[in-house]
N, C-alpha and C positions, 0 to 999 in steps of 0.2 A: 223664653224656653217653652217649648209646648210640652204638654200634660199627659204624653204618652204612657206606655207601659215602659218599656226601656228606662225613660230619664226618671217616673215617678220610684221604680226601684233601687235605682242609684240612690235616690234621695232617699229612701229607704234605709239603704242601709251605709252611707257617708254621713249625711248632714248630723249635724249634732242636736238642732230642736228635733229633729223627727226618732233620733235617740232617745231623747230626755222620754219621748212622748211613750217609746214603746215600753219604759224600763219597769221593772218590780217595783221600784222605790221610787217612780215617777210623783208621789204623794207627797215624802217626806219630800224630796230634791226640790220640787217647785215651790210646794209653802213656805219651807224655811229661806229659799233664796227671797223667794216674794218678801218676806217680814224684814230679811237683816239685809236687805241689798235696792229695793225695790220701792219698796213703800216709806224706808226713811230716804232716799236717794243717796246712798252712799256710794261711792265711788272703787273706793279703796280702805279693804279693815285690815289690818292686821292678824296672824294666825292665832297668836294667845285669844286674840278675844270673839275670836270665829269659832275658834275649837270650845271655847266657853258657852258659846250661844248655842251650838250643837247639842253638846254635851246637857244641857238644861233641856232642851228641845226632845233629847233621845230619853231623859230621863221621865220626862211628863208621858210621852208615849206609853212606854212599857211600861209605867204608872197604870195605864187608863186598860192599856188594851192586856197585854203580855211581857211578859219576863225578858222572854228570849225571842224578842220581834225584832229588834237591829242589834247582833251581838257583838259588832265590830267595834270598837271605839272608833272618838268622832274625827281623832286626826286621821288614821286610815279609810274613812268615808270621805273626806276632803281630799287626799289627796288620790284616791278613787275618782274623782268627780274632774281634777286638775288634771286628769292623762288624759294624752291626747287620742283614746281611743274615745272616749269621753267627750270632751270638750266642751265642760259646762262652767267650768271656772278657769281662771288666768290665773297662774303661782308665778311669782316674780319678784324680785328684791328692788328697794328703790335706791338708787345711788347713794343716796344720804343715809343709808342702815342697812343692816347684816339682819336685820328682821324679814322673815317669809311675808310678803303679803300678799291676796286676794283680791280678786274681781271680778265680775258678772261678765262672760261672754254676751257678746248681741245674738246668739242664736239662741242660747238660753232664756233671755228675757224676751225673744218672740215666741218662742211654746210655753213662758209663765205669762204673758199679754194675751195670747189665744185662749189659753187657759179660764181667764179672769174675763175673757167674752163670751164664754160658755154661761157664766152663772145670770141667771133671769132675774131683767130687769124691770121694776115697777113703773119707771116711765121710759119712754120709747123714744124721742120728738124726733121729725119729719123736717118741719116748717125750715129750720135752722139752716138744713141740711142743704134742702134746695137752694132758700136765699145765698147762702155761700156760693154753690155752683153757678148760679144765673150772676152776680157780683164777681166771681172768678169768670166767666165766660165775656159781660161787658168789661171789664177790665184787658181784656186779652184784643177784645174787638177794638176799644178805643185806642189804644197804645200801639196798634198795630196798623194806624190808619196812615199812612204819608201824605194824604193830602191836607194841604191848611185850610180849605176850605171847609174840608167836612170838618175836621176838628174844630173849626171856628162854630160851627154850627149845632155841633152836639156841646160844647161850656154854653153857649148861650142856651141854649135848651134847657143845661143843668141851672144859668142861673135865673129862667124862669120860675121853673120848679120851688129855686127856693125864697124866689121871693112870694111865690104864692103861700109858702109854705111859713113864711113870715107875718104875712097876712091873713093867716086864716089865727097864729100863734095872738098876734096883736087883737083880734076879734074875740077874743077868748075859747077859740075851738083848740086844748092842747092836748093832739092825739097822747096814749100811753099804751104802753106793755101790758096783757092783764097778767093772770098767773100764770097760767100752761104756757105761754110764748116767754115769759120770763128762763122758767125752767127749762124748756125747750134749748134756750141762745147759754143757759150755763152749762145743762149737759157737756154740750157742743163745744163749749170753750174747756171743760174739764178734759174731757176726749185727748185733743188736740195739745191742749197741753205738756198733757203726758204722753204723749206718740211723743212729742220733739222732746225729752228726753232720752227716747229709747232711741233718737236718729241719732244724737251725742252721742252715745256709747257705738251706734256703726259708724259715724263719722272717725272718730276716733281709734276705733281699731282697722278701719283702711290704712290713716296717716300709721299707726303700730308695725301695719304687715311691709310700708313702703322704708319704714326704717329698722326692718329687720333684714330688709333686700339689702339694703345699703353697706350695714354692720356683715355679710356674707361676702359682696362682691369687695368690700376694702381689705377682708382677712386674704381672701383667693385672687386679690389683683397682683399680675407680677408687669403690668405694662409700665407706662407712663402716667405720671399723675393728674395731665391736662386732659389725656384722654377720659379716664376716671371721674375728674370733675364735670366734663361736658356731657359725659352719659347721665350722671346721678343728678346733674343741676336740672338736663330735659324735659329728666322723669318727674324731677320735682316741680317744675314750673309746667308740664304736661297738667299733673294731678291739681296745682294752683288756680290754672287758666278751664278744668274741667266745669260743667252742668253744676257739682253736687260743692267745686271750690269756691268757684265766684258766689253761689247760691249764702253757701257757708261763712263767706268774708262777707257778703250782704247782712245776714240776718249779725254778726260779731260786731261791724259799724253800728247800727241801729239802737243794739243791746246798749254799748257802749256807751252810749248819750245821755250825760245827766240828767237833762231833760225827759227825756223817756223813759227813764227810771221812775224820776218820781214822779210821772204821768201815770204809768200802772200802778203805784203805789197808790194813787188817789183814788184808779176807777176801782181797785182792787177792794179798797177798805168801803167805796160807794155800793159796788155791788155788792157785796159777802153781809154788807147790813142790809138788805134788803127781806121784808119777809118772807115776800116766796123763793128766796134761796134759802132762806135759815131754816126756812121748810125740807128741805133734800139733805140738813146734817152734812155741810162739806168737809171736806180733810182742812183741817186747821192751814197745811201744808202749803194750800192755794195760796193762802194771804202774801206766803213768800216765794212764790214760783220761780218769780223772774230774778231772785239771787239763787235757784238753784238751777236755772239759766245759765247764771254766769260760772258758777263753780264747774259745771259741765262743760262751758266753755271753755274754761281752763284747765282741764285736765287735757281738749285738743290740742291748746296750741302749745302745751308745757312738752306733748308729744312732738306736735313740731319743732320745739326749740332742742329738743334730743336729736334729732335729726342734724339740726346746724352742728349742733359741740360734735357730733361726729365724726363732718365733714372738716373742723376748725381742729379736733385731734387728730385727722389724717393728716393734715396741712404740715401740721407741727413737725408730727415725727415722718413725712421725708423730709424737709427741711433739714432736722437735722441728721438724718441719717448720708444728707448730700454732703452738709456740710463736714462731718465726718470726714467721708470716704473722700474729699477736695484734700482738707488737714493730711491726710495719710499718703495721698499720692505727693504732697510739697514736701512732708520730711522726707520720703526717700527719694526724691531730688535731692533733697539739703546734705542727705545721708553719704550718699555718691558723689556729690560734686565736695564733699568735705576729705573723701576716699583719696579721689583724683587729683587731690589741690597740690599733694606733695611728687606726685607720679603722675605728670599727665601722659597719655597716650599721643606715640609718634604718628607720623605718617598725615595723612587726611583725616581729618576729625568730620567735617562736614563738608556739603556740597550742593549747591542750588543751580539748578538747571537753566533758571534764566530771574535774570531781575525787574525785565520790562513785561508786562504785558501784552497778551495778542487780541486783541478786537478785532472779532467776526461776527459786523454787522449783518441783523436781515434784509433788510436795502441794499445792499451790496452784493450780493451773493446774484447770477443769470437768470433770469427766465427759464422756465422749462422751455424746449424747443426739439418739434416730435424728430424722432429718427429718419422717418420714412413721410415723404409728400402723398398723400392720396393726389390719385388723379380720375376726374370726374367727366366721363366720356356724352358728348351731346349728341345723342341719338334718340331716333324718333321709337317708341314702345308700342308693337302693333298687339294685335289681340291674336292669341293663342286658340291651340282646338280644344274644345271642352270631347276628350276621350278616355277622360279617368271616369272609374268608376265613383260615383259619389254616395254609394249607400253604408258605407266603412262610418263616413263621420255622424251617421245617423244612429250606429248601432252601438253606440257607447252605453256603458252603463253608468247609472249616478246611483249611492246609497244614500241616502237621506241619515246620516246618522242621529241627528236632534229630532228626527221621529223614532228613531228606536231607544231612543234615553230615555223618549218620555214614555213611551210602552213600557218600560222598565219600571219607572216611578210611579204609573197606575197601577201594575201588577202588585208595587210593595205600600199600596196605603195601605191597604188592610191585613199584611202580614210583613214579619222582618224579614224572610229572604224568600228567594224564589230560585229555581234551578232553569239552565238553557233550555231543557231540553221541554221545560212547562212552557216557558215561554214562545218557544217556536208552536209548541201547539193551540195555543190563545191564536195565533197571530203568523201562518206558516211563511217559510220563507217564498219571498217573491225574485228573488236575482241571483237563489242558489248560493253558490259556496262564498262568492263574496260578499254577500250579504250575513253569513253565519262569519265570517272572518269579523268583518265587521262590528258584531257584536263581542266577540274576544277583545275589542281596543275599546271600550266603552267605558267610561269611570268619572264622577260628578260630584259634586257636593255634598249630594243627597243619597250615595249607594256608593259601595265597595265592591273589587268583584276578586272573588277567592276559587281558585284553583284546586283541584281537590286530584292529587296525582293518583291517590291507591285504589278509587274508582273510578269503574269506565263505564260510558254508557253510549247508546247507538242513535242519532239524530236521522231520519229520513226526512225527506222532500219529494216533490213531484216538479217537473219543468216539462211545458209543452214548448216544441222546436220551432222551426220555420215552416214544417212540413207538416206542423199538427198531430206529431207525433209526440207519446208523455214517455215520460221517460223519469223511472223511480229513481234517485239519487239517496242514498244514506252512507255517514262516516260512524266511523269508534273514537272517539276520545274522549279524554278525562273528563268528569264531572265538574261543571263549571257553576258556580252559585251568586249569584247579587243578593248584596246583605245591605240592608237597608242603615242610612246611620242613625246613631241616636242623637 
């Protein structure tokens, strides 16, 4: 999306973090989200004990500052915050309870994440940063190489490296980490962290909005149920087989692994004891990141498994809605033919047109075969008098239309519309009227063109003849405008 004036005001006034951002109570809304949703990583609270949290929260306020600083009670600010004018919290009931519950939108938690990168930080590190991209950059190079010989070339390379790197260990040179590049690589691993929580929560409400399509188009379907199936399976196996699906089932395998479980659990407890991390006061919360990894994890795929019971309650109920209406159509057979058992009907009851079958092969069927013979006369083709005049096929006109489009889209970088009548004077007409026709059929990805019937306004030109003579051309019609799109 580019960063125009057009699209940055949309997001102005739709997007829901760029809401949070402009509001009165932009204060309380982010802090208290940040404390009860954010910083314990919870997922989903309940309203009694949201409206309790509130309510404590609004009490301490007007404690400190004013009386009558938030007069509203806290369930009326909750569910202020849950409309969808709003959009900063998700109100939702969960199958298994009649109780209201709550949960942090992902647009929300990226204007309380912006937020929380405003406040200045005493260490800064760089080093970390790089080394990831240059590591992310040789990884993209190596893995992206099809030849075996180079890749034979860069492992042997790597296991140079490390057996010099064995040998300098064995000699007793063992490079270390000092402090700052300590701090530096935890920042950096803190950071990131907690970004891929805040992707859980967008991960997660995609798969939401793709099983909200679903739950609309099964209430509004009146077709077929195969057809139904094979649209909504598409979508579903589109969204699976996507960048951000397979990316998602990549990092869910990995989590997965016992093994790698308790691998971070060891460097987790290795690092977090280290001094110059005990130096930086971490969130207690680190020590068990990677189980609230997993609990994020499963809040996605408990969403995806909402999605199947969907599809497996659609199943159900045509099934038996078919099998129904089968039932209903054989009693009133049964009904009728029990009518008729004592009374049957004279005359011809029934009547079959034929018993055997007709096969009509396509092998069988003629050849086409034309109506009429051409007949092809063998005479000699002599050469003709050139006495036509030939300056007719020289006086054609061409417009170049994909030059006057792009005239059009220089004219609107710098403004969103432009009117004909500006345009022909940037740039006058050179082929006269079919050249301004021309520009009336004109319409692209990048512009609109809007007719403007209750104004009129007057275009001239100039055209020199055969003869060298000018000759002033001008029309009246409507005002015609190109609007740039956003």
């Amino acid at each position: 999306m580019s960063l125009d004036y057009a699209s940055l005001n949309a997001l102005r006034s739709h997007h829901p973090a760029w809401r949070l951002l402009r509001s009165d109570h932009a204060p309380l809304v982010a802090g208290f989200l940040h404390r009860v949703f954010i910083t314990p990583n919870l997922r989903v609270i309940a309203a009694a004990d949201l409206i309790e949290a509130l309510e404590d929260e609004l009490y301490v306020l007007r404690d400190q500052f004013a009386e009558n600083l938030f007069p509203k009670p806290a369930q009326e600010y909750l569910n202020e915050w849950a409309h969808p004018d709003k959009g900063w919290l998700r109100k939702f009931y969960r199958q298994d309870s009649d109780e209201v519950q709550f949960d942090l939108t992902p647009a929300a938690e990226k204007a309380i994440v912006w937020l929380d990168s405003l406040t200045e930080r005493h260490f800064v590190g760089t080093e970390s940063r790089l080394l990831t991209l240059f590591a992310l950059l040789k990884q993209i190079s190596e893995y992206s190489e099809a030849d075996p010989q180079k890749r034979i070339a860069e492992l042997q390379q790597k296991r140079q490296e490390i057996d010099r790197e064995i040998a300098r260990v064995q000699a007793g040179d063992v490079p270390v980490l000092d402090d700052t590049a300590l701090k530096d690589r935890f920042q950096q691993f803190t950071q990131i962290a907690r970004e891929l929580l805040s992707d859980f929560r967008e991960v997660e409400h995609n798969f939401r909005l793709l099983d909200r399509r679903v739950r609309e188009r099964i209430a509004l379907w009146e077709g077929g149920k195969g057809a139904l199936l094979a649209e909504i399976m598409g979508e579903h196996d589109a969204i699976g087989d996507s960048d951000q699906g397979r990316s998602f089932r990549a990092f869910w395998d990995f989590l997965l692994s016992g093994r790698r479980q308790e691998e971070l659990s060891g460097l987790l407890e290795q690092v977090l004891g280290l001094p110059a991390v005990r130096e930086l006061q971490p969130d207690a919360r680190l020590r068990r990141i990677h189980y609230d990894w997993l609990e994020a994890g499963e809040h996605t795929q408990r969403t995806v498994a909402q999605l199947s019971q969907q599809l497996r309650r659609f199943l159900d109920d045509k099934a038996w809605l078919e099998n129904r209406r089968i039932m209903d159509i054989l009693r009133g057979i049964e009904t009728k033919a029990l009518a008729l058992r004592d009374t049957p009907p004279g005359g011809e009851l029934m009547t079959v047109a034929d018993t055997v079958p007709q096969f009509d092969l396509p092998l069988e069927r003629p050849l086409y075969s034309p109506a009429i013979k051409p007949q092809i006369s063998d005479i000699r083709i002599e050469n003709g008098e050139d006495s036509l005049d030939a300056s007719a096929l020289y006086a054609q006109i061409y417009i170049d239309k994909a030059q006057l489009a792009k005239h059009v889209r220089q004219s609107l970088q710098n403004r969103t519309q432009i009117s004909l009548k500006e345009l022909i004077e940037r740039a006058p007409l050179q082929q006269g009227l079919a050249e301004l026709i021309s520009y009336l059929q004109l319409g692209g990805e990048s512009f609109n063109t809007l007719v403007v019937e209750d104004s009129r306004e007057q275009i001239v030109w100039t055209l020199v003849d055969a003869d060298r003579q000018i000759h002033h051309k001008r029309v009246t019609m409507p005002r015609v405008i190109f609007l740039r799109k956003a």
